[in-house]
N, CA, C and O of each residue as an XYZ file, in Angstrom:
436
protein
N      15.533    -27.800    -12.880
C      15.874    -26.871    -13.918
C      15.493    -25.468    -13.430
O      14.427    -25.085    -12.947
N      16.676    -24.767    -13.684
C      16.148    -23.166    -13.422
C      15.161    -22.394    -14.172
O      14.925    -22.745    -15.328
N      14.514    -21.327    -13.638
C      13.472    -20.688    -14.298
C      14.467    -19.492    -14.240
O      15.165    -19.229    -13.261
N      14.430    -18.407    -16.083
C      15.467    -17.844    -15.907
C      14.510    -16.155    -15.668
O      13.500    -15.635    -16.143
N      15.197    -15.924    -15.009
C      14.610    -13.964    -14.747
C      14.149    -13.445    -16.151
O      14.817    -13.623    -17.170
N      12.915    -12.769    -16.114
C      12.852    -12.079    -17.793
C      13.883    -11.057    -18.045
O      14.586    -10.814    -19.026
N      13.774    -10.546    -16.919
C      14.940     -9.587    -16.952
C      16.561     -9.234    -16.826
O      17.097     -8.145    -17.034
N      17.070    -10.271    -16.492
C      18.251    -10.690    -15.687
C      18.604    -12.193    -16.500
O      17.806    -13.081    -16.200
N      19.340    -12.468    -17.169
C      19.740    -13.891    -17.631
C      20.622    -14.674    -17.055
O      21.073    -15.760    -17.420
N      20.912    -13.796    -15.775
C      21.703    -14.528    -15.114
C      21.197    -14.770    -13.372
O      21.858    -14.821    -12.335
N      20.096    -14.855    -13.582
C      19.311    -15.157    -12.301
C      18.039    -15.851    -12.668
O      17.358    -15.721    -13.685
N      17.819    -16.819    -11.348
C      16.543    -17.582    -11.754
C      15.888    -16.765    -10.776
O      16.248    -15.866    -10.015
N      14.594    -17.477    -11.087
C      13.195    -17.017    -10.043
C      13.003    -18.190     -9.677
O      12.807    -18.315     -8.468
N      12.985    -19.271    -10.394
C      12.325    -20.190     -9.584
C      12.805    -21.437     -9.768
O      13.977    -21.218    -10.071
N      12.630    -22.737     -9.779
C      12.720    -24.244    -10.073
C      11.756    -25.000    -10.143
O      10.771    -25.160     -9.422
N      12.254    -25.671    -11.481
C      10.750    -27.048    -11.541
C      11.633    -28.062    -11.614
O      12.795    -27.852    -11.960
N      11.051    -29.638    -11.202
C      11.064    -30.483    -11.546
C      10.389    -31.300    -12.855
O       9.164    -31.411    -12.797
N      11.103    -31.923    -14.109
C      10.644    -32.195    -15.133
C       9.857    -33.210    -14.830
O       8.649    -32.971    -14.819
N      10.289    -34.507    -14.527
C       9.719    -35.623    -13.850
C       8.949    -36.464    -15.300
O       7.921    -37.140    -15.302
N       9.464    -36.276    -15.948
C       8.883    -37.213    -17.572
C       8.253    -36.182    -18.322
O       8.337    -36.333    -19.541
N       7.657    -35.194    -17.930
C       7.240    -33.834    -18.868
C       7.972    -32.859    -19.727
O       9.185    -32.709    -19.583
N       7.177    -32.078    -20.760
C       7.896    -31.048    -21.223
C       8.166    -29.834    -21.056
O       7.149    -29.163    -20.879
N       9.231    -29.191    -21.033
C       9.008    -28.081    -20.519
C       9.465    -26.486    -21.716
O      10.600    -26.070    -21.949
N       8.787    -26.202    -21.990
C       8.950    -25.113    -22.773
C       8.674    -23.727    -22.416
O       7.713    -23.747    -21.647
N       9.198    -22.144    -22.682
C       9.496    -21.248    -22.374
C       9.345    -20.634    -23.516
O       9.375    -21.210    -24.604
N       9.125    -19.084    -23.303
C       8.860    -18.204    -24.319
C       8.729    -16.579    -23.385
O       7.824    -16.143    -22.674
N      10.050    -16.008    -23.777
C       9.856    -15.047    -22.987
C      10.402    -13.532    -24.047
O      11.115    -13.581    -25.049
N       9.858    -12.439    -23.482
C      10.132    -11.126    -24.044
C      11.735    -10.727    -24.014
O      12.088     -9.720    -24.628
N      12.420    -11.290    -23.506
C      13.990    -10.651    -23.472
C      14.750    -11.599    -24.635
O      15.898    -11.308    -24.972
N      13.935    -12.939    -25.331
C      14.695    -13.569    -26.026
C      14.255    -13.059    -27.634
O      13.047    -12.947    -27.842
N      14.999    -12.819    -28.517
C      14.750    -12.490    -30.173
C      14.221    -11.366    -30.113
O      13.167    -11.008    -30.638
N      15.239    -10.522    -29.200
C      14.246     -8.613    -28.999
C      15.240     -7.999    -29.993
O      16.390     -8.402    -30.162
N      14.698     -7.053    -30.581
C      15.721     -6.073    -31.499
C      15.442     -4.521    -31.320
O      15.651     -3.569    -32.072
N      14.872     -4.618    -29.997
C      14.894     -3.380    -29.793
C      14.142     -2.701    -28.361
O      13.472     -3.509    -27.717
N      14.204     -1.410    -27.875
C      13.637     -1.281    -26.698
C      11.856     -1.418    -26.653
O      11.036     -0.608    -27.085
N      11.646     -2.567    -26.059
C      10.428     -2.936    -25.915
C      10.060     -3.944    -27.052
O       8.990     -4.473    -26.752
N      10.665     -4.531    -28.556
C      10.521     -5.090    -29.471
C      11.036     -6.278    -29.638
O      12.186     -6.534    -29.998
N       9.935     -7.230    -29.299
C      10.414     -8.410    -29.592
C       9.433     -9.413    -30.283
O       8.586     -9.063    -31.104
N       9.640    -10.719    -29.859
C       9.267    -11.050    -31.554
C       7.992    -12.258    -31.017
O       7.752    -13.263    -31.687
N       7.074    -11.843    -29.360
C       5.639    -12.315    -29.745
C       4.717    -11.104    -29.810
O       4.261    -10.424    -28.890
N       4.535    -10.993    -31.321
C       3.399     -9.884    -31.621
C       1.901    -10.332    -31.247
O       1.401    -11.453    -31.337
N       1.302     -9.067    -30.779
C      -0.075     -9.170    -31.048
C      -0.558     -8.853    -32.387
O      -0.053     -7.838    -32.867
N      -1.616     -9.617    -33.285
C      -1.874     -9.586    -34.613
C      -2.970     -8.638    -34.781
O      -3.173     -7.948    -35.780
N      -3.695     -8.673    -33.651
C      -4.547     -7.289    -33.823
C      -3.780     -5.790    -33.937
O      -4.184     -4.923    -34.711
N      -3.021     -5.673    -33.360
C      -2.202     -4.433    -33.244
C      -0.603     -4.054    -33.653
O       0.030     -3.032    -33.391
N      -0.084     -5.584    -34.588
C       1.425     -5.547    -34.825
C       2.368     -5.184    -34.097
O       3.396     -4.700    -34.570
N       2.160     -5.371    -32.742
C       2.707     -4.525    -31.313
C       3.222     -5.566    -31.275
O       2.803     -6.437    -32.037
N       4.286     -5.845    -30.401
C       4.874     -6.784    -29.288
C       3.807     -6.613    -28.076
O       3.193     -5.619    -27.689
N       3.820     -8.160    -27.558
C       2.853     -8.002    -26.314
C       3.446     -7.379    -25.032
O       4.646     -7.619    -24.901
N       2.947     -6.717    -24.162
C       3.364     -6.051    -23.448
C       3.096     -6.134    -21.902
O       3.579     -5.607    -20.899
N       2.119     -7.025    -22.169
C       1.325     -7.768    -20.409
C       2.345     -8.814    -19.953
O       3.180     -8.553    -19.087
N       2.265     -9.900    -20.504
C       3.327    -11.254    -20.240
C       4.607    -10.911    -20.641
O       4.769    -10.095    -21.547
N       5.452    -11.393    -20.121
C       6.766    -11.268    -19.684
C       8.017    -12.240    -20.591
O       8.845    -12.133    -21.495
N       7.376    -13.353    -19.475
C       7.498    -14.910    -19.916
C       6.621    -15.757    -19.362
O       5.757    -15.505    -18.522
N       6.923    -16.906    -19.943
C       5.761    -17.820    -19.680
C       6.772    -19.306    -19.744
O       7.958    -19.374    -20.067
N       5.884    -20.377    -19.336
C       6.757    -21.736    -19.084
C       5.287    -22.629    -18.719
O       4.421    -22.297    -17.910
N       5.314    -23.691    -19.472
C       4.382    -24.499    -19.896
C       5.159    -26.214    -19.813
O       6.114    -26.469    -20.546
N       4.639    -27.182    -18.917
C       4.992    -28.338    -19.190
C       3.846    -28.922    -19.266
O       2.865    -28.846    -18.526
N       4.119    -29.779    -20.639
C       3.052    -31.150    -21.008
C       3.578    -32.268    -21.264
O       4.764    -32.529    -21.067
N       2.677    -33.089    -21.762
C       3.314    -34.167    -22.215
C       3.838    -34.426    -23.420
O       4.008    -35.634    -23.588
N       4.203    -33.665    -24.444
C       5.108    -33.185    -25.677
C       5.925    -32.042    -25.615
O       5.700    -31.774    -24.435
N       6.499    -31.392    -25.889
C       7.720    -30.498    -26.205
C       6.904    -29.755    -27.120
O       6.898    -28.544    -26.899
N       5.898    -30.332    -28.532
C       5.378    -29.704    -29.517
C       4.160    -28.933    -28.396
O       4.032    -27.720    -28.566
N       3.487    -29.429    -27.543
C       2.227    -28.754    -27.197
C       3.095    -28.050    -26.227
O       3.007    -26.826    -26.326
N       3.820    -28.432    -25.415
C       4.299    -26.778    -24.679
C       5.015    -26.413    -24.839
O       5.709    -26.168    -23.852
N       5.639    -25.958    -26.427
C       5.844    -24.890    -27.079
C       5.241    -23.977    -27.774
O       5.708    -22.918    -28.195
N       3.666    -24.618    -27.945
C       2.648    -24.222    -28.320
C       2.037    -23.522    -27.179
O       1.840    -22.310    -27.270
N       1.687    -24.227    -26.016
C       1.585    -22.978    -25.147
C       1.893    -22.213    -24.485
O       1.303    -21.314    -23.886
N       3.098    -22.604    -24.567
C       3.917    -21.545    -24.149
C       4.007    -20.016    -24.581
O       4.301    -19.038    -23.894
N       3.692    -20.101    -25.823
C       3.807    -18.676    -26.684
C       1.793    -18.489    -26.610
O       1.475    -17.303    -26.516
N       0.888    -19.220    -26.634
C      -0.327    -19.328    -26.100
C      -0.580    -18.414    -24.932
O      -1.443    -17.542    -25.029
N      -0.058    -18.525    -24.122
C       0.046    -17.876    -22.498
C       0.560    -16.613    -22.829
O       0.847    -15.873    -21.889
N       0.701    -16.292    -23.769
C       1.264    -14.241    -24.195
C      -0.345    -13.723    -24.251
O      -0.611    -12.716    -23.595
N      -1.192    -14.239    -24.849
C      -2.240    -14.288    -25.235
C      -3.603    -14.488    -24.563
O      -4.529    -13.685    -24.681
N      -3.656    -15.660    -23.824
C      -4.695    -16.317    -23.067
C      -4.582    -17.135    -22.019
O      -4.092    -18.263    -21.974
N      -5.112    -16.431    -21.105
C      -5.197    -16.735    -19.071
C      -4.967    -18.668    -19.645
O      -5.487    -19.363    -20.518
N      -3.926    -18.891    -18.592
C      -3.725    -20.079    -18.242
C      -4.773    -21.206    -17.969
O      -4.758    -22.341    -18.447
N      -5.660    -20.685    -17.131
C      -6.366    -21.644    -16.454
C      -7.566    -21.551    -17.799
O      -8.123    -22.648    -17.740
N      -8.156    -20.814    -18.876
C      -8.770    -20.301    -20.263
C      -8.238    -21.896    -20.848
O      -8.931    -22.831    -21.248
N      -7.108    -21.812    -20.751
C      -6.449    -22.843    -21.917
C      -6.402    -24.426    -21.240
O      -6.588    -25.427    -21.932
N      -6.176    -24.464    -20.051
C      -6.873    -25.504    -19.264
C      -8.053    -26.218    -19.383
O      -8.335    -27.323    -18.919
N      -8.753    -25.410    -20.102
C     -10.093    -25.847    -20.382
C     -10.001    -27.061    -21.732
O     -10.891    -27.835    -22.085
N      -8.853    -26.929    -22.206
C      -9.155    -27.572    -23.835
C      -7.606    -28.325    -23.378
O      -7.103    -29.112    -24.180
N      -7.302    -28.197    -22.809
C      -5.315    -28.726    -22.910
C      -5.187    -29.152    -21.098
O      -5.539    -28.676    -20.018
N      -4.392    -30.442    -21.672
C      -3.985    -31.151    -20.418
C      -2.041    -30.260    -19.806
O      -0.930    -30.775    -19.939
N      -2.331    -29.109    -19.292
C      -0.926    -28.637    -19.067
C      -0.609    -27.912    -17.666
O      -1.719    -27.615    -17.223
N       0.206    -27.559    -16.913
C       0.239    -27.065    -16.228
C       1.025    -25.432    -16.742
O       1.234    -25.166    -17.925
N       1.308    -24.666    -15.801
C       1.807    -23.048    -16.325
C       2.172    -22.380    -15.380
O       1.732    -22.587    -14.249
N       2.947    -21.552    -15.621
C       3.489    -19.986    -15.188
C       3.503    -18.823    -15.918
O       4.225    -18.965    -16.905
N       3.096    -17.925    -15.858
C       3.151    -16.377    -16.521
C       3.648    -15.332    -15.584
O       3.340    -15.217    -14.398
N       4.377    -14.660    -16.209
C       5.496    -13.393    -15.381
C       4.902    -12.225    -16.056
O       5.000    -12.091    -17.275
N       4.236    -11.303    -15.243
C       3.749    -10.289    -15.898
C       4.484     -9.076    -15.698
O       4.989     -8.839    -14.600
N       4.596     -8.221    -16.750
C       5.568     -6.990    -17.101
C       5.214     -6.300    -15.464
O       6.233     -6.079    -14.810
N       3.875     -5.952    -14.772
C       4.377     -5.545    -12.766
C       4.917     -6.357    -12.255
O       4.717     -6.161    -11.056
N       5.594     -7.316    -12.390
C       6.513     -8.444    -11.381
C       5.495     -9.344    -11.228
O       5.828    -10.526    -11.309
N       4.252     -9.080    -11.013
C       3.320    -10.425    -10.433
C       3.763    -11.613    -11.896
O       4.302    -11.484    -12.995
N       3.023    -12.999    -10.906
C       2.698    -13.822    -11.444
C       1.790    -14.731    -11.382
O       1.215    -15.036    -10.337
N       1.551    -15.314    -12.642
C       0.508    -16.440    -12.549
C       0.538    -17.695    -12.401
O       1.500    -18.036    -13.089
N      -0.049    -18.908    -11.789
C       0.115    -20.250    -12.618
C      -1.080    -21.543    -11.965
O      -1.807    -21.780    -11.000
N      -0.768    -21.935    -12.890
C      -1.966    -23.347    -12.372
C      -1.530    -23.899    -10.808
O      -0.438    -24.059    -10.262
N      -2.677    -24.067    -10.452
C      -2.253    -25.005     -8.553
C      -1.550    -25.967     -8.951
O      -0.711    -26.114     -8.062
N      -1.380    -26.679     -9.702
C      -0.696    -28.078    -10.156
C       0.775    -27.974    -10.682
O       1.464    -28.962    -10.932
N       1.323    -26.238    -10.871
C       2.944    -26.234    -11.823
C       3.308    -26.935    -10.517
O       2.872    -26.962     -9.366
N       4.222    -27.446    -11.154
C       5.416    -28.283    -10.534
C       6.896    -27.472    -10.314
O       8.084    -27.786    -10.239
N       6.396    -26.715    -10.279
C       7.799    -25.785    -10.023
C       7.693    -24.979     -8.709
O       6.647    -24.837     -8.075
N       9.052    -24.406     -8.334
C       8.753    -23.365     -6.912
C       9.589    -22.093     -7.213
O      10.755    -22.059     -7.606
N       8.858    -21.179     -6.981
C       9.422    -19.862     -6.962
C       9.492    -18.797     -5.932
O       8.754    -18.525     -4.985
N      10.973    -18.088     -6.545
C      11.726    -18.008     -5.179
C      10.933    -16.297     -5.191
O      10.453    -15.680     -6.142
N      11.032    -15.981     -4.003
C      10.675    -14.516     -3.181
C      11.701    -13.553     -2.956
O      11.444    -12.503     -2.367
């Protein structure tokens, strides 16, 4: 399965293999209504978040990594590792990215 560009919807960055897991996504270019406005707010500040990009989370439900998926706007991957059996990726608004040694995915350069 393709990993889709935050920026570009018609380009991937990368590929995972599902392999019996879930895979869920949550990114800043989807449910935007405006320049820079979209729809994962920070609740301290009613802002749209502005660090994470997108993010992509596989577990073993669809319900928990959709849950962290939108989680990872919020709190370092390997943070949430601590309490949750999941692997991850985070795309941060400078191009870098993040993810657990264990995603199952590969991304392209």
């Amino acid at each position: 399965m393709a990993l889709e560009h935050p920026y570009n919807p018609d380009q991937a960055i990368g590929v995972v293999r599902l392999a019996g897991r879930a895979l869920c996504a949550s990114a800043a270019n989807r449910r935007a209504w405006g320049d820079g406005l979209h729809h994962v707010l920070d609740g301290t500040t009613g802002r749209p978040v502005q660090t994470a990009v997108a993010t992509w989370a596989l577990a073993e439900t669809a319900v928990l990594a959709d849950a962290l998926a939108t989680a990872l706007f919020f709190v370092p991957g390997a943070q949430l590792q601590e309490s949750f059996d999941f692997s991850w990726l985070t795309v941060y608004s400078d191009g870098s990215a993040g993810y657990s040694e264990e995603f199952e995915g590969t991304l392209f350069t």
